[in-house]
ZADONU-412025 format. One line per 5 residues: number of its first residue (from 1); their letters; for each residue x, y, z of C-alpha. Coordinates in steps of 0.05 Angstrom, whole numbers, plus 5000, padded with zeros to 4 digits. Example, Ala and Ser with C-alpha at 12.3 -4.5 7.8 and 13.67 -1.06 7.14 Angstrom:
// ZADONU-412025
1> AS> 5246,4910,5156 | 5273,4979,5143
***
This chain:
// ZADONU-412025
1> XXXXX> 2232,6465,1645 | 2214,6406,1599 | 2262,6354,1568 | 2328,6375,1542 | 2329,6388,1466
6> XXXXX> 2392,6383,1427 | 2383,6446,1406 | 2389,6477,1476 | 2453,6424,1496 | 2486,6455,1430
11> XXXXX> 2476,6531,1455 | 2495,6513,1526 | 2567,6469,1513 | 2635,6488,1493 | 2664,6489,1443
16> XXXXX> 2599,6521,1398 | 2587,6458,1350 | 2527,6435,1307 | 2548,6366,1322 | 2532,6344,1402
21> XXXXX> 2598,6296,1389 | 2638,6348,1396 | 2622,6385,1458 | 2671,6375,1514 | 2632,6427,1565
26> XXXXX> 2566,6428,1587 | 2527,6481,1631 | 2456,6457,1645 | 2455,6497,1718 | 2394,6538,1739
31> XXXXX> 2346,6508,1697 | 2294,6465,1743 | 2311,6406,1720 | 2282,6337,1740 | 2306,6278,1742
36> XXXXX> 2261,6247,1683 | 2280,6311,1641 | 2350,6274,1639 | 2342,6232,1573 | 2390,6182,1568
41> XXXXX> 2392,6181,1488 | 2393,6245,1481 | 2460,6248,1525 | 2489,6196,1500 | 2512,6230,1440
46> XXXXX> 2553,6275,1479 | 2607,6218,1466 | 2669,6278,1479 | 2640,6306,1544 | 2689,6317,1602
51> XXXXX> 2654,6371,1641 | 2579,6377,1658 | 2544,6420,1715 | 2477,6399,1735 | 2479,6447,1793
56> XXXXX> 2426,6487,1826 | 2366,6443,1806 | 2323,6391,1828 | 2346,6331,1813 | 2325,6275,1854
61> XXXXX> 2366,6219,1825 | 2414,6207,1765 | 2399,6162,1710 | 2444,6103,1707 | 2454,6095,1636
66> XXXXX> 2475,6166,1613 | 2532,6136,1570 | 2579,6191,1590 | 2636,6148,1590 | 2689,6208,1588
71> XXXXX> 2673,6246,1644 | 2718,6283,1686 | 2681,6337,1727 | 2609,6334,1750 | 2575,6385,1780
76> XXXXX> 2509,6373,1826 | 2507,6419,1878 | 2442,6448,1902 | 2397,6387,1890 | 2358,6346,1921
81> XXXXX> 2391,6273,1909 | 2388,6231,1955 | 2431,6170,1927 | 2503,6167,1898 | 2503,6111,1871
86> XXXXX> 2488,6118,1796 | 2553,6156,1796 | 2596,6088,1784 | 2582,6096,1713 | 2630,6151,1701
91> XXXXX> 2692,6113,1722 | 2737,6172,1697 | 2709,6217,1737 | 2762,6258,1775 | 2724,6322,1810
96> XXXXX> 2663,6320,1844 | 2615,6377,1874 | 2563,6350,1917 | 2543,6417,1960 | 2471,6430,1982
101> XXXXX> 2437,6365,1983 | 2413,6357,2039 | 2395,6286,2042 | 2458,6259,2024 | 2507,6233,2097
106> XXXXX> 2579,6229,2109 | 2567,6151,2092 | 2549,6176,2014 | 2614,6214,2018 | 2652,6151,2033
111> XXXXX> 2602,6114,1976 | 2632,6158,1931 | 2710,6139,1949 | 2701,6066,1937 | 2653,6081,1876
116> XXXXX> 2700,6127,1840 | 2772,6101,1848 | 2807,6171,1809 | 2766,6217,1845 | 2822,6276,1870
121> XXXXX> 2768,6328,1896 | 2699,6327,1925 | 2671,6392,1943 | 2736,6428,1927 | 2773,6389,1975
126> XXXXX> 2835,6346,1960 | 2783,6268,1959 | 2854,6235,1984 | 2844,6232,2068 | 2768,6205,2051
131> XXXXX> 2798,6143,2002 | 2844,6126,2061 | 2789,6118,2102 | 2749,6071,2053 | 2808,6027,2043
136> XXXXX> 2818,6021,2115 | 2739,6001,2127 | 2738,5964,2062 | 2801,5913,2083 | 2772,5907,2151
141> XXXXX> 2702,5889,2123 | 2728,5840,2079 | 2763,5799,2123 | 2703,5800,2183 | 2662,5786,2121
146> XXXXX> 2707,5721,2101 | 2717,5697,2179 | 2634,5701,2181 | 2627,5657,2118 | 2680,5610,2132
151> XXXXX> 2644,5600,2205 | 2574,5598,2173 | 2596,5548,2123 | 2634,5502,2168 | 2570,5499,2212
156> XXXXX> 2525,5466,2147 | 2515,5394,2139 | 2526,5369,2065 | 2433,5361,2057 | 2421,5430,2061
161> XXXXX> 2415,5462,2003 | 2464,5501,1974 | 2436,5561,1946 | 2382,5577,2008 | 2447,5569,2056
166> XXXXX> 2480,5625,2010 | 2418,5674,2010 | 2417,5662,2091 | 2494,5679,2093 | 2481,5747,2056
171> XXXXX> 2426,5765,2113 | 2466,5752,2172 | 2535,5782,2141 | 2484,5845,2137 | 2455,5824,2202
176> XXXXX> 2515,5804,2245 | 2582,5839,2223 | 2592,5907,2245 | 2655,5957,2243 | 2668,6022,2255
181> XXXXX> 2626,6077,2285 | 2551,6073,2285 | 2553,6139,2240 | 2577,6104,2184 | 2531,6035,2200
186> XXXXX> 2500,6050,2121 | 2558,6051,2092 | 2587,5993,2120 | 2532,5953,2122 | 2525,5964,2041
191> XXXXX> 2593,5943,2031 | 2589,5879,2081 | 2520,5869,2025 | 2561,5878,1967 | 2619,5834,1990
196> XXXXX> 2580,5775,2017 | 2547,5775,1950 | 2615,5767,1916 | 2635,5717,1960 | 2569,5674,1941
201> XXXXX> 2574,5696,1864 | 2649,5659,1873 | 2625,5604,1911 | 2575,5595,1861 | 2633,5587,1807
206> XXXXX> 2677,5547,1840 | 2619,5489,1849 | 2596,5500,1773 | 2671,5481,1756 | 2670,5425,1804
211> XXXXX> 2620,5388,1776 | 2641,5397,1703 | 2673,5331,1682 | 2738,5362,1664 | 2741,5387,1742
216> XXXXX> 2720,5334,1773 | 2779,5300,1796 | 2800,5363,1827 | 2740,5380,1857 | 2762,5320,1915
221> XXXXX> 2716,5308,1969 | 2704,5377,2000 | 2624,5392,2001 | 2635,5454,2021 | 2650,5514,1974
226> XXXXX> 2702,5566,2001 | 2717,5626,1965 | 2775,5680,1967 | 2765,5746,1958 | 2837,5786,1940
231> XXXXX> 2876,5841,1994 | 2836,5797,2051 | 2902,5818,2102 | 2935,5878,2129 | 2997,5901,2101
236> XXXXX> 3032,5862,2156 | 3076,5828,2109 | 3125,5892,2107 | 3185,5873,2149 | 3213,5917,2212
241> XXXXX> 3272,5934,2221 | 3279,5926,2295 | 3345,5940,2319 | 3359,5909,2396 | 3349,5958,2442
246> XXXXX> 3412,5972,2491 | 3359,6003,2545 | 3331,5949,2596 | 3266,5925,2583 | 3209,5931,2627
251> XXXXX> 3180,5875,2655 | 3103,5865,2647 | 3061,5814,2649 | 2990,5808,2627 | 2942,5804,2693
256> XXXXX> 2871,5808,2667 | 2830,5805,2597 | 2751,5832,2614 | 2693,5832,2571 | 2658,5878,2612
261> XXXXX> 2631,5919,2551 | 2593,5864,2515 | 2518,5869,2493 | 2468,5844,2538 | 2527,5810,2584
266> XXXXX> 2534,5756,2526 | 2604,5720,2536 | 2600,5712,2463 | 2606,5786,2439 | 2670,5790,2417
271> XXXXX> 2659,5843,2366 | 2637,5908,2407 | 2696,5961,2402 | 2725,5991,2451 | 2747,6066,2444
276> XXXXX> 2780,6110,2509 | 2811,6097,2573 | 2832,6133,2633 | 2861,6127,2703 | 2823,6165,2757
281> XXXXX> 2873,6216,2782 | 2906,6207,2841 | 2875,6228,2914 | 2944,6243,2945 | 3004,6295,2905
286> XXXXX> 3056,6257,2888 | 3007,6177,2894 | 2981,6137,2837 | 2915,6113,2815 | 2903,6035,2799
291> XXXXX> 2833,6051,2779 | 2819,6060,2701 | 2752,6086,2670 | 2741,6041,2593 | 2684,6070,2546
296> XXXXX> 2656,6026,2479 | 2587,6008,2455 | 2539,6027,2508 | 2567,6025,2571 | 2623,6054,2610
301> XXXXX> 2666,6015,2659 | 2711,6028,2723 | 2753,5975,2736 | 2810,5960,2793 | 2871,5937,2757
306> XXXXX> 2902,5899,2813 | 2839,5854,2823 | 2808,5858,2754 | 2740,5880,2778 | 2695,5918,2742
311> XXXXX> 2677,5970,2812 | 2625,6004,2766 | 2580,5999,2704 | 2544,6053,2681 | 2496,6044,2620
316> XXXXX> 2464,6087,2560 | 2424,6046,2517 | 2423,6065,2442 | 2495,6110,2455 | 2562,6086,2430
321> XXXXX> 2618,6118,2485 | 2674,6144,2446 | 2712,6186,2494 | 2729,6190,2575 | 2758,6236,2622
326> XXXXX> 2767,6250,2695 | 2772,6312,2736 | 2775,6322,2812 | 2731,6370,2842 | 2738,6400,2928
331> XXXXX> 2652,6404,2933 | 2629,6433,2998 | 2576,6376,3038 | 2513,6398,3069 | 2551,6396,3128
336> XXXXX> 2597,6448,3108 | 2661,6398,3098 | 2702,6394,3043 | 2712,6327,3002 | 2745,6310,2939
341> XXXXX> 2701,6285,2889 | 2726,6251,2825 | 2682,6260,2767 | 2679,6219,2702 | 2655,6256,2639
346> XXXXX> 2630,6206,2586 | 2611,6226,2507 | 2606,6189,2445 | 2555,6176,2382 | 2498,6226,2415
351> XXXXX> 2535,6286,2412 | 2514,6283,2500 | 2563,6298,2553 | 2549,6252,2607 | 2580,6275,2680
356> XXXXX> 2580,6213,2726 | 2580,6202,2798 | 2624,6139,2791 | 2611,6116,2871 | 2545,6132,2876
361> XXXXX> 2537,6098,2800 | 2495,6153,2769 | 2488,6207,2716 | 2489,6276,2753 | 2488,6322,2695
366> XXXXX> 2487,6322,2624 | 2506,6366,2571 | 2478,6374,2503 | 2535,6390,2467 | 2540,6382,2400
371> XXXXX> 2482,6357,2358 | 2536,6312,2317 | 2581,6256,2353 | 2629,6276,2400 | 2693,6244,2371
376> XXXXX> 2743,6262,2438 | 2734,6313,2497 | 2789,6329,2559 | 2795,6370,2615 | 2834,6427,2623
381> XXXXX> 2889,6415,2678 | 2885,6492,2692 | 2815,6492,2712 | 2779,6426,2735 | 2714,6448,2711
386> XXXXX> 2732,6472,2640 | 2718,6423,2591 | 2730,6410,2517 | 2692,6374,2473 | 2703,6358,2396
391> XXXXX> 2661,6339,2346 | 2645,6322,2273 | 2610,6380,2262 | 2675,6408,2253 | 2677,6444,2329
396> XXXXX> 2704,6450,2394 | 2676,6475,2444 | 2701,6494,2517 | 2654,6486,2573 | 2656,6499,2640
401> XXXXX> 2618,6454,2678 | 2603,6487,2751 | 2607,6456,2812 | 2551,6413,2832 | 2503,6431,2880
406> XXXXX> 2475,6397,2940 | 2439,6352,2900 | 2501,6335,2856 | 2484,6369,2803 | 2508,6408,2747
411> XXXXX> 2499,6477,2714 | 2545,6477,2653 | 2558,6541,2614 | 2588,6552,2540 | 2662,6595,2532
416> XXXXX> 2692,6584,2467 | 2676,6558,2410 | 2733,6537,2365 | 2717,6522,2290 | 2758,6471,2256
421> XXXXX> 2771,6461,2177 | 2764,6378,2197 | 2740,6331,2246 | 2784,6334,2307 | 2808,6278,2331
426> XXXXX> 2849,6281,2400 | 2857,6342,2441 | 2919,6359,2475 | 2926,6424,2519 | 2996,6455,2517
431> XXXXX> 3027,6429,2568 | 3073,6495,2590 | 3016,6542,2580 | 2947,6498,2584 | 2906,6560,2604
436> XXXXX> 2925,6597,2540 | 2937,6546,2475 | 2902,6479,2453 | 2931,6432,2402 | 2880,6385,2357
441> XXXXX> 2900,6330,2320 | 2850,6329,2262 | 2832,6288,2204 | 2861,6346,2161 | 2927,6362,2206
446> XXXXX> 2952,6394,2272 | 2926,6454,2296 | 2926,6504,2339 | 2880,6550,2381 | 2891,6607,2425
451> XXXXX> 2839,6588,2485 | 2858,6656,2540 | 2786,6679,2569 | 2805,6746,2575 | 2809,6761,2493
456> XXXXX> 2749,6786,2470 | 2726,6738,2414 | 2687,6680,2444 | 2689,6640,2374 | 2757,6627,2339
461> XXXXX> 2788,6602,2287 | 2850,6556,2277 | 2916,6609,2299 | 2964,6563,2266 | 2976,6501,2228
466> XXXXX> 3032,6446,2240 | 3059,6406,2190 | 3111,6358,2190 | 3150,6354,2126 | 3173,6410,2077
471> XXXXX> 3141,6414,2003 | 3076,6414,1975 | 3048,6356,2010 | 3066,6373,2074 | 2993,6398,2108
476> XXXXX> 2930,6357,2100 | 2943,6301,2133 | 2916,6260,2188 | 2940,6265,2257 | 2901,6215,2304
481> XXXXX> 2951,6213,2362 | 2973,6276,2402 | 3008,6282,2470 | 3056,6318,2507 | 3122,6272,2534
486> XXXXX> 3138,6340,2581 | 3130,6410,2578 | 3161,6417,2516 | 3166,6353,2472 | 3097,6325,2431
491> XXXXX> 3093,6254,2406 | 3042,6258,2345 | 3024,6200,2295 | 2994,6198,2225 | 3030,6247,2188
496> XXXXX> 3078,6195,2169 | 3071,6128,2155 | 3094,6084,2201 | 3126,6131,2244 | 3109,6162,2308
501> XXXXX> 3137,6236,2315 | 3173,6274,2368 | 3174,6349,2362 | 3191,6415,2405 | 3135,6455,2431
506> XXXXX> 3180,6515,2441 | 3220,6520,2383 | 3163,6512,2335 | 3129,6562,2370 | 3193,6600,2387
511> XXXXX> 3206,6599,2309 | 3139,6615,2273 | 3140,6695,2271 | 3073,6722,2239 | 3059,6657,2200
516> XXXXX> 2998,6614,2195 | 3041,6551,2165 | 3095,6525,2212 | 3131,6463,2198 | 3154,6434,2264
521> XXXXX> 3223,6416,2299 | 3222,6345,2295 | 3271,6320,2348 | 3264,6245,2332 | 3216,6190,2304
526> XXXXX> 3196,6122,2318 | 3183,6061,2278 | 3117,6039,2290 | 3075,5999,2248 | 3071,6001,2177
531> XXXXX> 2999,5995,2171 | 2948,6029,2134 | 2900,6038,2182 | 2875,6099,2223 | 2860,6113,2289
536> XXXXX> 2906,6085,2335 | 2914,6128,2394 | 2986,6135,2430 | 2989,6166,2500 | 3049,6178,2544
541> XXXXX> 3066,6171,2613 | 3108,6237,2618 | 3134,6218,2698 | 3172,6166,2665 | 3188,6186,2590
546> XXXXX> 3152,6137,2557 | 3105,6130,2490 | 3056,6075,2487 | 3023,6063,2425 | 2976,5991,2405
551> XXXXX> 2974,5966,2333 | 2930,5918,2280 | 2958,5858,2314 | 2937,5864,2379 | 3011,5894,2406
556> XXXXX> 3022,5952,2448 | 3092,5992,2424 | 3134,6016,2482 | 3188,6074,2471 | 3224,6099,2528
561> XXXXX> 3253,6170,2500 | 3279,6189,2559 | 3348,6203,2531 | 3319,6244,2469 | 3291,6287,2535
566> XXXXX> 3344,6295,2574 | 3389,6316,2502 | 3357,6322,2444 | 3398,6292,2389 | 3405,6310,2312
571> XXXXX> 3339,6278,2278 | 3366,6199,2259 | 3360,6188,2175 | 3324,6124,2208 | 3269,6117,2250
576> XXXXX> 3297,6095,2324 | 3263,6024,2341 | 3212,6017,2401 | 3247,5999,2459 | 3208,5939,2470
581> XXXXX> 3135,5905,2435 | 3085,5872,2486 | 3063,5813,2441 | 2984,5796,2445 | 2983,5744,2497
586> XXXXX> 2917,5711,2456 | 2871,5702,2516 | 2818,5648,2507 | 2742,5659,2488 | 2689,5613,2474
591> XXXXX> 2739,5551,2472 | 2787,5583,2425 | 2850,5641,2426 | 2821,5706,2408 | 2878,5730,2359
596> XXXXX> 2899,5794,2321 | 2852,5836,2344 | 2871,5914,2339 | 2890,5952,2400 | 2858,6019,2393
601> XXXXX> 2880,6058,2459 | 2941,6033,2518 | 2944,6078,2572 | 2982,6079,2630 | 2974,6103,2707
606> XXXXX> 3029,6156,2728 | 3074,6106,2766 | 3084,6058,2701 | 3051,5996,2750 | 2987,5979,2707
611> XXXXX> 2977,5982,2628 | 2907,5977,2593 | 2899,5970,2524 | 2834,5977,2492 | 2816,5931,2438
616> XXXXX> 2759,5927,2376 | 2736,5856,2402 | 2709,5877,2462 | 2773,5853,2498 | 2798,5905,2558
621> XXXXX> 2871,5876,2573 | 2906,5896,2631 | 2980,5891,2642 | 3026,5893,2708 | 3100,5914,2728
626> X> 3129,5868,2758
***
């Protein structure tokens, strides 16, 4: 195929016109196209088009000047692009198909959120879960990116020069701020680019109108420029209302704040996140466990609550840890006695199940799971050696991992493989029937999966789907915290804003019939924060009917339902108020309070005597009963 003619763009668009002004539809699919056979005057004239497929050639890159200012739908599926960004000049542009280029990442899908602010459907699917997560990234990148230029600034003396100081800020913005998962490390280090930038274009502006004579007298003695960029805070300016609680609070006090997880030992990393905790079980029925396994960056991290020592640090260089979890195994010794053997599975960024010898302080087995990250795994509590894992590549998989041999080590096989429409999130097996169901909380709802070995099909699909409200928007959206209170209630978070949900096991399931769709039985819900953000995990602590859930401020949320257990009562037009908030007790760092930092993951041990929360400055805080 050579250039397009107008000739050809008049027999290929709708309506049939002699006059390429008036076309509203084009079809240019199938035709070998290049990128240079894309001739920006030529398309210009298409000043009416809405709709244009490009589809199913080989395209290597969009022109950034095709003037096609009226666009609605674009079509490029089957390419071989390898950028998005030439597709900020169509502003209006409101579906998207992408499919079948295989050089474009799931950090060009969230390019293309921030780039194209009306954008309702990529690939078919509703855009609206992806924009979320760009605004979240976007108002966290922002304000590391101001914090980092207000700190480089204040460290200048008034004889350097201005504009070399600037170009050294955007390098180490690029350089130095980090957020999120190492997946989407292009995305966000283009936006911390793009952002420093503004923040020197503005600094830039404010010292031209300084040193005009008409600012001058404003301009007062400050050398140093500081610039403002708009939305730099959380929506933490909505007010709660917290009623007083008439249950007793619990008393806990903060015992220990670690940076156990920090690059190269440096005391001055206070920017590696922390992802998962979890307390070794118990060695005795009915005993507790003050021993807690923490995962984030590269390392994972045993620690004794009591004492605040780190008992064991085991390191992966070049993984990011985003999930743990224990099991306890009865192996057989080489002298034929039997011994309980705790076992630590580890899994993050790699898409690499680590099994860990926590004592002895070495890897005993790994397990290539998935060849994308492993976003959460669990054990079941029917079998200790069956395993799930979840990814985003959009599966889970159940493993079952053998016992070790004499050697301590492991032979794992593959069960089930459970395909998801989303990434999953958390995993949560039913608590009444953990051999047979497994709930997922996924990016695009709650789901379930029927998980019995003894049915023939060894890869499934999703058996139902849970929403939470009636109407048309009532599926689709996030859930990114899952977990049973007891047998039969489920705390779940993020299909509500603000809210943390509790909902019956058995009378959902009791109620759903033959159907695919079942909106749950929502018993009660909680005020929790009103923030934006994603990804805060809540856990439970189902011995004493409790809910535990951090926020964006560095608090951990306490709810004791144990009266919605005990008697349900009619669903509140209100959400019922936490019982109690543990305030961030802003430990000291490097001479100064480390405040506001987000609290990820609180869990805590069976008996309710230690708390850890998890933070995203490499912070591990642990909390006592007193």
């Amino acid at each position: 195929m050579g250039p397009l003619s107008a000739r050809l763009l008049m027999q290929r668009g709708r309506p049939k016109s002699d006059r390429l002004g008036k076309i509203r539809s084009l079809d240019l699919s199938g035709l070998e196209l290049l990128s240079e056979h894309l001739d920006p005057k030529l398309l210009c004239r298409l000043t009416q088009l809405q709709e244009l497929d490009l589809s199913n050639n080989q395209l290597e890159a969009l022109p950034d000047n095709l003037g096609l200012s009226h666009l609605r739908v674009l079509r490029c599926a089957n390419n071989q692009l390898g950028d998005v960004t030439a597709l900020c000049q169509f502003p209006k542009l409101e579906e998207l198909s992408l499919e079948g280029n295989p050089f474009l990442t799931v950090n060009d899908n969230l390019k293309v959120s921030f780039l194209l602010p009306k954008l309702r459907k990529v690939n078919g699917k509703d855009a609206s879960s992806t924009y979320s997560q760009v605004e979240n990234l976007n108002r966290e990148l922002i304000s590391r990116v101001t914090a980092h230029w207000e700190k480089f600034m204040a460290t200048l003396g008034p004889e350097e020069e201005a504009e070399k100081a600037q170009e050294d800020f955007v390098k180490s913005a690029v350089r130095d701020v980090r957020y999120g998962p190492e997946s989407l490390s292009e995305f966000t280090q283009w936006r911390v680019r793009m952002i420093s930038e503004e923040l020197v274009a503005s600094s830039r502006t404010q010292v031209h109108e300084a040193d005009s004579p008409e600012k001058s007298q404003e301009a007062g003695a400050a050398h140093k420029p500081r610039a403002r960029l708009a939305a730099l805070k959380r929506p933490d300016d909505v007010p709660l209302s917290l009623s007083p609680s008439k249950r007793p609070l619990l008393k806990l006090e903060p015992l220990h704040f670690l940076q156990c997880h920090s690059k190269n030992n440096s005391p001055r990393d206070l920017e590696t996140q922390l992802w998962a905790c979890a307390f070794e079980p118990a060695f005795e029925e009915g005993a507790t466990s003050q021993t807690v396994a923490t995962c984030g960056g590269e390392a994972v991290c045993v620690i004794d609550c009591q004492t605040g020592i780190v008992l064991h640090k085991y390191k992966a260089p070049g993984e990011e840890f985003f999930s743990v979890a224990w099991t306890a195994l009865m192996v057989v010794t080489q002298a034929g006695h039997k011994k309980r053997w705790s076992v630590l599975a580890a899994a993050g960024l790699r898409g690499l199940v680590r099994l860990l010898h926590v004592r002895a302080g070495f890897c005993c087995g790994v397990i290539r799971a998935h060849k994308k990250a492993i976003a959460t795994l669990c054990f079941s509590p029917a079998h200790e050696t069956h395993l799930f894992t979840a990814s985003y590549d959009k599966r889970i998989i159940l493993w079952d991992i053998g016992m070790p041999n004499q050697d301590y080590e492991f032979q794992a096989s593959q069960l089930l493989t459970l395909d998801t429409t989303s990434i999953p999130l958390r995993l949560c097996p039913v608590a009444s029937c953990p051999d047979a169901r497994l709930l997922a909380g996924c990016e695009g709802g709650c789901c379930c999966w029927d998980v019995r070995l003894d049915q023939p099909q060894k890869r499934r699909v999703c058996e139902v789907e849970f929403v939470f409200s009636e109407g048309s928007e009532a599926s689709g959206r996030r859930v990114d915290g899952l977990a049973f209170v007891n047998e039969d209630v489920v705390a779940s978070k993020g299909s509500g804003l603000g809210t943390i949900c509790l909902w019956s096991w058995r009378q959902t399931w009791g109620g759903r019939g033959s159907q695919s769709t079942v909106a749950v039985v929502v018993l009660a819900r909680l005020q929790w924060s009103p923030t934006e953000l994603a990804y805060f995990s809540l856990s439970t602590c189902p011995d004493k009917g409790i809910v535990l859930c951090g926020d964006e401020e560095g608090n951990v949320w306490l709810y004791d339902v144990s009266n919605i257990l005990k008697q349900p009562p009619p669903p509140p037009a209100a959400p019922q108020a936490p019982t109690q908030i543990l305030k961030w007790p802003q430990p000291w760092a490097l001479g100064q309070a480390v405040t506001k930092t987000m609290v990820n993951t609180v869990v805590a041990n069976a008996s309710f005597t230690y708390l850890t929360a998890l933070t995203d400055s490499n912070i591990v805080a642990i909390w006592g009963r007193l």
